[in-house]
N, C-alpha and C positions, 0 to 999 in steps of 0.2 A: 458496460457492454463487453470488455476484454474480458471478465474473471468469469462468466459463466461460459462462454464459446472457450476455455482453455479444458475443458475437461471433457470435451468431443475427443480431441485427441490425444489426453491423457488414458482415456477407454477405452481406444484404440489399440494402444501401447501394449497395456496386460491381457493376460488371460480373463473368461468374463468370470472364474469364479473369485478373481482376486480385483476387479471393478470398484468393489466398495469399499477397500481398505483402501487404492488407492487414489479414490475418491476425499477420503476421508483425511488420509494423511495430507494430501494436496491443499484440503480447506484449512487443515491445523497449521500447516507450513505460509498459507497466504495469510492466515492473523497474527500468527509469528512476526511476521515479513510487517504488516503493517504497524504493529506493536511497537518494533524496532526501531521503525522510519518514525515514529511519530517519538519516540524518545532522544532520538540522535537528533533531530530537529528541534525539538525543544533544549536539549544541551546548549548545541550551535547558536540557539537566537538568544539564549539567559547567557552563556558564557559573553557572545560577542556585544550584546545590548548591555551590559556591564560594563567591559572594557572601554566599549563606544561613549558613554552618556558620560556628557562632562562634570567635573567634578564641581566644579563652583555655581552648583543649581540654586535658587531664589528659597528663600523660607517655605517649610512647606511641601517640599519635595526631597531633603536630604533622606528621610524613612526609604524615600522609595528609590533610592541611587541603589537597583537590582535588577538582574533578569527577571526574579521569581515575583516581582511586586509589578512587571509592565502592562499587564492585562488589569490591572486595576488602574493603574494609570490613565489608561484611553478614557476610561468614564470623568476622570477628572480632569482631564486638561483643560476643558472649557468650563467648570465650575472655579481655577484656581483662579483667572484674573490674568496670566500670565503677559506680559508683553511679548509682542510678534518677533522677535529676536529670538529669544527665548522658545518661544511655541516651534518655534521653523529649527531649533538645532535637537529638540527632542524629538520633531520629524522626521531629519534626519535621522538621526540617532535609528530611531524605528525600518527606516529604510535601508541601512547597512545593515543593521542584523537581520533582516529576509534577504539582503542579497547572500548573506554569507549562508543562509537557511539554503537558497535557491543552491549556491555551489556545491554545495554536500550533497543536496538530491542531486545534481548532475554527476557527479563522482561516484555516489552509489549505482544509478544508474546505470553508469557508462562500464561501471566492473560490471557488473550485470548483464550488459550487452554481451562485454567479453568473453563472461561465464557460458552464455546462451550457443555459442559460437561451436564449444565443445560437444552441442547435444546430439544425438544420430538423427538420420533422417528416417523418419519412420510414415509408411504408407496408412493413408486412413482407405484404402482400397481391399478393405476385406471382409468377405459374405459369415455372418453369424445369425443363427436363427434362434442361441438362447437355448437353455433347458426345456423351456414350454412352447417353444413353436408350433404351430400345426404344420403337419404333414400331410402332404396329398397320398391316401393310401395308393397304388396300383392294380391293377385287375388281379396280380398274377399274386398278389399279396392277401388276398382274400378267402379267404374260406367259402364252399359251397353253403349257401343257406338252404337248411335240411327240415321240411315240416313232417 
């Protein structure tokens, strides 16, 4: 609901005949932006799911002592046998590295915020009718029609 209501007053902003570039660059720039955020979060959860996960795991599990192996993990936990000890500290485990996931979106975020801070204040309060609008002609605009 937010990315498409952003580009009412991104049209706003420009000239209409420059609308579509930046239109255009807007969309490039928000897959960018997502692109980013989904590889910085992934860093953050493999680096810290790493670090986190104890080093003295049960047979069976030393292959997977990685950030890059966790999402094969989840399917396995309940096939390995694991005792509930054990099950509850790879839990954990799983839940410090999204909380450190969650800190870094609040830190991008919040630069974010900062950044937005600097933008001008621009009116969406102005009349365009476009290249092709219709016009109401006028009387005094008219030519006599001559049979």
């Amino acid at each position: 609901m937010l990315y498409p209501s952003l580009g009412i007053p991104l049209q706003a902003a420009v000239e209409l005949d420059d609308s579509g570039l930046a239109m255009g660059t807007f969309v490039f720039l928000r897959q960018t932006g997502a692109v980013m955020g989904l590889a910085l979060g992934a860093a953050v959860f493999s680096n810290s799911f790493t670090s986190a996960l104890p080093k003295d795991l049960p047979p069976g599990l030393e292959a997977r002592h990685s950030g890059n192996a966790a999402v094969t993990l989840i399917k396995d936990l309940r096939l390995l046998g694991l005792d509930a000890a054990t099950l509850r500290t790879i839990l954990d485990t799983y839940s410090k590295a999204l909380g450190w996931v969650w800190i870094a979106m609040v830190v991008v975020g919040g630069l974010g915020f900062i950044a937005s801070l600097a933008i001008r204040h621009i009116t969406l309060e102005k009349e365009d009718r476009g290249k092709q609008a219709f016009v109401e002609a006028r009387d005094s605009d008219m030519a006599p029609l001559v049979l």
